[in-house]
C-alpha positions in Angstrom: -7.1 21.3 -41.7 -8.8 21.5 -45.5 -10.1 25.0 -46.2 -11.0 26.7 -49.3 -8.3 28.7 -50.8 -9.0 31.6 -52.3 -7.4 33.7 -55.7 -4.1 35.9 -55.8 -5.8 38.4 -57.3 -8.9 38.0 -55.0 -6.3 38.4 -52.0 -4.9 41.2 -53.2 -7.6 42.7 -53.6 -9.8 41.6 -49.9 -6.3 42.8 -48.3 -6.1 46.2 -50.0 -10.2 46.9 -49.5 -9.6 45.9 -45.7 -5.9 47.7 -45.7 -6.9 50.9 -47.3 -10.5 51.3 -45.8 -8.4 50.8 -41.8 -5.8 53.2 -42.7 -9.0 55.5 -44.0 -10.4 55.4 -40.7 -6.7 55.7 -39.1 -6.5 59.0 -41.2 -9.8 60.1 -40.3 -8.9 60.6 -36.7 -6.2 63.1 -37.3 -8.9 65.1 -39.1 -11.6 64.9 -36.5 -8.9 65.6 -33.7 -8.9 68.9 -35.2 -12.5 69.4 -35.6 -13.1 68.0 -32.3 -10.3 69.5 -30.0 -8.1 71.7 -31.8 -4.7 72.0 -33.1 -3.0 71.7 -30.0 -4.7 68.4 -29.5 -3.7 67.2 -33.0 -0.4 67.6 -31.9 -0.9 65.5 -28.8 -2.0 62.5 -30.7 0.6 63.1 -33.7 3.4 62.9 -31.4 1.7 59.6 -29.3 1.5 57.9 -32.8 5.3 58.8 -33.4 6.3 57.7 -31.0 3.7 54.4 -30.7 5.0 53.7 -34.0 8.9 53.1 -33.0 8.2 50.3 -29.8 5.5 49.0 -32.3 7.9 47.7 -34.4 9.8 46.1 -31.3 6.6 44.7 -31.1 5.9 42.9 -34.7 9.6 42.2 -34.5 9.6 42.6 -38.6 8.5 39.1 -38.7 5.7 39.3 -40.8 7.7 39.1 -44.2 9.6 36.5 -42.5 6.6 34.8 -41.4 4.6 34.4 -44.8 7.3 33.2 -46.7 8.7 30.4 -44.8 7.7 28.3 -46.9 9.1 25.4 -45.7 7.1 25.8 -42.5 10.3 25.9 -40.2 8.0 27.0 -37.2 5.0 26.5 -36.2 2.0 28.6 -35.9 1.8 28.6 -32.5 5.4 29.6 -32.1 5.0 32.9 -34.0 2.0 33.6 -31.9 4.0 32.7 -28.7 7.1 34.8 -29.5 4.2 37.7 -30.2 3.2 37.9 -26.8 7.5 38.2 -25.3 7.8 40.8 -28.2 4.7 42.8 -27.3 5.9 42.5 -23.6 9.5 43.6 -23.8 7.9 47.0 -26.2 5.7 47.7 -23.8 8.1 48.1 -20.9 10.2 50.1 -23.1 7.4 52.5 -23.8 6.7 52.8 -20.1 10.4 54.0 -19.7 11.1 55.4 -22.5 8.2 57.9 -21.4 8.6 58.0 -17.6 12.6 59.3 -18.9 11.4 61.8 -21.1 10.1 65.4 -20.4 6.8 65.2 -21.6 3.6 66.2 -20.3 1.5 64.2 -18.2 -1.4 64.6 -20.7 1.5 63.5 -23.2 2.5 60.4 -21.4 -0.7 59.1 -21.0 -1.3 59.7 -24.9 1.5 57.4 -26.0 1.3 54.9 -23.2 -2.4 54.1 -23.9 -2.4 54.7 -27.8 0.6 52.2 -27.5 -1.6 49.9 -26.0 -4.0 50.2 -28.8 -0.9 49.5 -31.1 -0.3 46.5 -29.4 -3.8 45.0 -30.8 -2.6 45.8 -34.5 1.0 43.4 -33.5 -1.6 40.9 -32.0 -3.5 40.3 -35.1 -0.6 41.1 -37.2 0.6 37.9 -35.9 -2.7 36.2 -37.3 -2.7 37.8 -40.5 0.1 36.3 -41.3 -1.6 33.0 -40.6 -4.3 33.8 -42.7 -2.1 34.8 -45.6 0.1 31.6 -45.4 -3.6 29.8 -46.1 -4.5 32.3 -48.8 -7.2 33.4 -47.4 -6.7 37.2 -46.8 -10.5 37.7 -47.1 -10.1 37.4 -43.6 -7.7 40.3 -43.2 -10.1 42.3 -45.4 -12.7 41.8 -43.0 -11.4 41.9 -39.8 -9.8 45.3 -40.7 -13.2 47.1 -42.0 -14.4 46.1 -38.5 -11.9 47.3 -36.4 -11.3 50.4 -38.8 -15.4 51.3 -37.8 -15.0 50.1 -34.3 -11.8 53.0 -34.1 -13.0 55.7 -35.4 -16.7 55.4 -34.8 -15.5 55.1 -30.7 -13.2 57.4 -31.1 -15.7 60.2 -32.8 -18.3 59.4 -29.9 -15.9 59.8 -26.9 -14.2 62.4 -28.3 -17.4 64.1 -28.8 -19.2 63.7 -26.0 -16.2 64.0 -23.1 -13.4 65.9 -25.3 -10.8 64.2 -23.2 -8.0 62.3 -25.2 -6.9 60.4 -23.0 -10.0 58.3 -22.0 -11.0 58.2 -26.0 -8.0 56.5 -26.8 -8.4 54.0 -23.7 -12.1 53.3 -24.8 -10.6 52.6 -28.9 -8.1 50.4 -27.3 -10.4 48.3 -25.2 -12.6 47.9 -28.2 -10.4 46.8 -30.7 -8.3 44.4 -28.4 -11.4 43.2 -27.4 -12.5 42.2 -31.6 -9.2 40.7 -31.8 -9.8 38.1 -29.2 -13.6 37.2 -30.8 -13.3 37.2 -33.9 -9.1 37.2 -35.3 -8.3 34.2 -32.7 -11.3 32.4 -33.3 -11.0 32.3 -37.1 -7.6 31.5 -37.8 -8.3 28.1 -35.4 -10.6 27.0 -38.0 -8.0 27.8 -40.4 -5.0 25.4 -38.9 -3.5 24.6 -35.5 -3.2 27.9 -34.0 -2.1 26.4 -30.4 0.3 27.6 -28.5 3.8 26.3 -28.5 5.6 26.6 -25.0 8.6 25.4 -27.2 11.7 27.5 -25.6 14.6 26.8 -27.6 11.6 27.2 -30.9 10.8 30.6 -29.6 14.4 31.5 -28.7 15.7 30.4 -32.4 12.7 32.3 -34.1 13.4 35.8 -32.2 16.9 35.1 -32.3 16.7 34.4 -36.2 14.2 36.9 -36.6 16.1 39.4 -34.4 18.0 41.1 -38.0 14.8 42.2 -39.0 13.7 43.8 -35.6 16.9 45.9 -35.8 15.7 46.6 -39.2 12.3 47.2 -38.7 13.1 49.6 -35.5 16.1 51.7 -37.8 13.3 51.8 -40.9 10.1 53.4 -38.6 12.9 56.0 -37.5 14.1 56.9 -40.2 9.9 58.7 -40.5 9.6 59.4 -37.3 13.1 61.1 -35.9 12.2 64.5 -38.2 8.9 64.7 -36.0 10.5 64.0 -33.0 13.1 66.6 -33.8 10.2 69.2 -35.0 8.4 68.8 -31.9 11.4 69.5 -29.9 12.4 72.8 -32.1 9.4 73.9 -33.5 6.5 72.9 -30.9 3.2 70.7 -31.0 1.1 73.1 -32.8 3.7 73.0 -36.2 4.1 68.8 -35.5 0.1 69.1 -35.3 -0.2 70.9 -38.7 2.8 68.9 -40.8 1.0 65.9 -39.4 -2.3 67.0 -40.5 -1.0 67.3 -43.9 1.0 64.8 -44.0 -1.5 62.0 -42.9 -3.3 61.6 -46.2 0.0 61.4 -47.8 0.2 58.0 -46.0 -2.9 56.5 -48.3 -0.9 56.5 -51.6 1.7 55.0 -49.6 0.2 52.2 -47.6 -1.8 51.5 -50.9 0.8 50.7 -52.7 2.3 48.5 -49.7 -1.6 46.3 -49.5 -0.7 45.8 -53.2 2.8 44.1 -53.0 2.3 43.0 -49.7 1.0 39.6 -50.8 3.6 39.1 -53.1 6.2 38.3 -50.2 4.7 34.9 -50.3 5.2 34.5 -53.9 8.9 35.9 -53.8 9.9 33.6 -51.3 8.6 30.9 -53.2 10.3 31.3 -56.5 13.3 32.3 -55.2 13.8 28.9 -53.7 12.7 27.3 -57.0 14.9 29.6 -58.7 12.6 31.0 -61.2 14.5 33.5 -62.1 12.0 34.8 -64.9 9.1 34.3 -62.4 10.9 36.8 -59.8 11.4 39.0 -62.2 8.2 39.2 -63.3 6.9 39.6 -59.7 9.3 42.2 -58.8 8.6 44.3 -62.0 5.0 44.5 -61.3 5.3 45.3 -58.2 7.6 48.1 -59.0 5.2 49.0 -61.8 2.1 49.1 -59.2 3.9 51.9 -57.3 5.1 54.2 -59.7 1.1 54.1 -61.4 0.1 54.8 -57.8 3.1 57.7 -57.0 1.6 59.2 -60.5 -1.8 59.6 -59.6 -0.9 60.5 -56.1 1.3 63.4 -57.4 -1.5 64.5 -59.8 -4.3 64.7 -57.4 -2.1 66.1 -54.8 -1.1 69.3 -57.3 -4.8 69.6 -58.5 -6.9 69.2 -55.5 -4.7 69.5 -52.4 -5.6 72.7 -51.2 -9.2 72.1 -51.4 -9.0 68.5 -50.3 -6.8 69.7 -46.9 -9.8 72.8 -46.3 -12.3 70.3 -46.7 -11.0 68.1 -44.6 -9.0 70.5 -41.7 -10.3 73.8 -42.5 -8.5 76.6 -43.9 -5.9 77.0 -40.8 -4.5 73.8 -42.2 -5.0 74.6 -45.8 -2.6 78.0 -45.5 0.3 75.0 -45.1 -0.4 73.1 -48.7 2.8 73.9 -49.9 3.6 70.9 -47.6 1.9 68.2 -49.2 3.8 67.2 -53.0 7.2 67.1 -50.8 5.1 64.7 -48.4 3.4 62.9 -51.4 7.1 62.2 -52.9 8.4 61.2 -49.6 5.9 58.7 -48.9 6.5 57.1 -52.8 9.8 56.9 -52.0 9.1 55.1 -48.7 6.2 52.6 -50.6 9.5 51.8 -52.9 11.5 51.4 -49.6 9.2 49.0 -48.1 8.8 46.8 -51.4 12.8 46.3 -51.6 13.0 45.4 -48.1 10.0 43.3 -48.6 12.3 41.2 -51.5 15.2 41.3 -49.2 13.5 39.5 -46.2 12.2 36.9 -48.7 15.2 35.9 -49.5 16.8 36.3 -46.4 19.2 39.4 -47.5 19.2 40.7 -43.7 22.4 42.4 -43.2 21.7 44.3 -46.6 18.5 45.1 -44.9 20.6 46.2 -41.8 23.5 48.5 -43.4 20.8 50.2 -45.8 18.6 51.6 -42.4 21.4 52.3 -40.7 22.6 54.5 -43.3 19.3 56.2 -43.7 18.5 56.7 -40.2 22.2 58.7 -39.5 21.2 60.3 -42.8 18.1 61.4 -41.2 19.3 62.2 -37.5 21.7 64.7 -39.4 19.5 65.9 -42.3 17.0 66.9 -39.7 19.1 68.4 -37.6 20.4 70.5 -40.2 17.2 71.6 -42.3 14.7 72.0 -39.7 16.8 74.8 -38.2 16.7 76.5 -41.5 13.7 75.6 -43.3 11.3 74.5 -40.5 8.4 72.1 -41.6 10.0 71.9 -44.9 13.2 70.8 -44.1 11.6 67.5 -42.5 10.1 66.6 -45.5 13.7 67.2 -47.1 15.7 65.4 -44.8 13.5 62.1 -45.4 13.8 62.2 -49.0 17.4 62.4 -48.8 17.4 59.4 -45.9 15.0 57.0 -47.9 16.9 57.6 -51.6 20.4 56.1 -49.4 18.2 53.6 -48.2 17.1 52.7 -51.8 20.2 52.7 -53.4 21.7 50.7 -50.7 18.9 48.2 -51.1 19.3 47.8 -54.8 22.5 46.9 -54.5 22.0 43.9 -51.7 19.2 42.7 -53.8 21.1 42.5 -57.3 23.9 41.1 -55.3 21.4 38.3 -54.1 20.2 37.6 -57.0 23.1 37.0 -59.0 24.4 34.5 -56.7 20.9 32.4 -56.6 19.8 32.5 -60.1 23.7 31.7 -61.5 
């Protein structure tokens, strides 16, 4: 189908308007959980998104890198969006054990199991934003995530507000954005290009099996974040997880800014690699690279000058006493944003067992860090044991990709 394409710069910046606004909204929620219900309640829904966050990758399967730069178009639309629905299947089931197994509260259970669910409408239209950024048109994205970003928080605010139960606010979010992803997500990418399905087995079953690298990695990189949580909720208790995630939330905007930036760049990577432009990769890769650290140095500077009156304005001063928190969280998450770009590089050039070895080292890295640390620091020690985790994983990284390239661009 003939569409108009739009700019690389124009994408960039539709996807980091939509990206940044969503994760905004997403960022909100932890603030009015306090202001709503409490502390306590904060915790609830930190530890439901930490946990979310670990089948959610089962669920996206680390394809979208893959996705966008196969160039070649090796499989078809409708494949990806076939294997989608198996992926999100199989994570759902094990969320559903995964909590039945564990000792959490019922309250708790619910929590993850239906915030999961709400997870699963973000790996749905993942699925189709990766359509709409193989036709350069990520205005689309832009768009579709400003609506679902005011359709989450403006139900979750009213529910939560009115009935100051959590679980039937999250089932109400859920509904609501599974239910824009169907009218609107579904219905424009099939004026894009064919967006039928493909009941193709052996397609589907080549795809998640040559895909199934980068689910490994995808799982191993979300843990690496989310085992000091798990760890602090289990030593320390959901009222300290409630206030580390309080703080730690904004952290995640200078973070997943820097991510909106570079994300469409995948494309281009995978592109010159195969024409093996070296300069052109270069150049790519050093602005990206260049795009996070301007970001990590305003982040840091905003965060030293206004962070303890940004986290009372936003949480109140019971949050505020914790500020000491927030450049250790700030540096963390630049760290991570530089993470994310190398792996980024890595799938584009299909580099998957460097992007293998260099989670698994950070994850055991951050199992043991964790362990350690939070004992003797408390909330500190998290923060501590992800730097150390996400620098292995970067130095790991760099040495897979120079490897890479030195074989390609001979």
């Amino acid at each position: 189908m003939e569409h108009k394409k739009i700019s690389m710069k124009a994408s960039i910046l539709w996807n980091s308007w939509g990206s940044i606004f969503y994760l905004g909204c997403q960022w909100l929620l932890t603030v009015l959980v306090v202001r709503l219900a409490g502390v306590e309640e904060s915790g609830i829904l930190s530890l439901a998104m930490s946990v979310s966050n670990i089948w959610y990758s089962l669920a996206v399967y680390g394809m979208r890198n893959y996705q966008v730069s196969d160039v070649t178009d090796k499989y078809k639309n409708g494949t990806y969006i076939f294997s989608r629905w198996i992926t999100g299947f199989l994570s759902l089931a094990g969320c559903v054990i995964y909590t039945a197994v564990i000792s959490y509260s019922l309250e708790q259970k619910l929590c993850i199991l239906i915030y999961f669910l709400y997870k699963l409408t973000e790996a749905y239209f993942d699925i189709y934003a990766g359509i709409y950024q193989k036709e350069w048109r990520m205005d689309f994205i832009g768009k579709s995530m400003t609506a679902r970003g005011v359709l989450t928080l403006g139900s979750f605010t009213v529910v939560l507000g009115l009935t100051g139960n959590m679980v039937l606010t999250l089932a109400v979010m859920a509904a609501t954005c599974a239910a824009f992803v169907i009218l609107y997500d579904v219905r424009t990418a099939g004026k894009l290009t064919d967006t039928s399905l493909v009941w193709d087995r052996r397609a589907v079953w080549n795809l998640l099996k040559e895909c199934s690298p980068l689910v490994v990695y995808t799982l191993l990189s979300t843990a690496i974040g989310t085992i000091p949580r798990i760890i602090m909720e289990r030593y320390l208790g959901s009222y300290q997880l409630g206030i580390y995630g309080s703080v730690a939330t904004p952290t995640l905007i200078i973070q997943m800014g820097a991510t909106y930036i570079f994300n469409p760049f995948v494309t281009l990577f995978g592109e010159r690699y195969q024409q093996r432009d070296r300069k052109g990769f270069g150049k790519a890769l050093r602005s990206c690279c260049l795009a996070v650290a301007a970001i990590a140095a305003a982040g840091l500077v905003g965060g030293r000058l206004l962070g303890h009156w940004g986290l009372n304005l936003l949480y109140g001063q019971e949050v505020a006493a914790h500020e000491e928190l927030l450049l250790p969280l700030i540096f963390c998450t630049v760290l991570t944003a530089f993470a994310w770009l190398l792996c980024g590089v890595l799938t584009a050039v299909r580099e998957f067992r460097g992007l293998v070895w260099a989670n698994v080292w950070a994850v055991i890295c951050s199992a043991a860090a964790s362990l350690l640390l939070e004992r003797s620091m408390g909330m500190q020690g998290a923060s501590l044991a992800l730097a150390l985790a996400t620098v292995v994983e970067i130095a790991v990284l760099w040495f897979y990709l120079f490897r890479k390239m030195r074989k390609n661009f001979q």
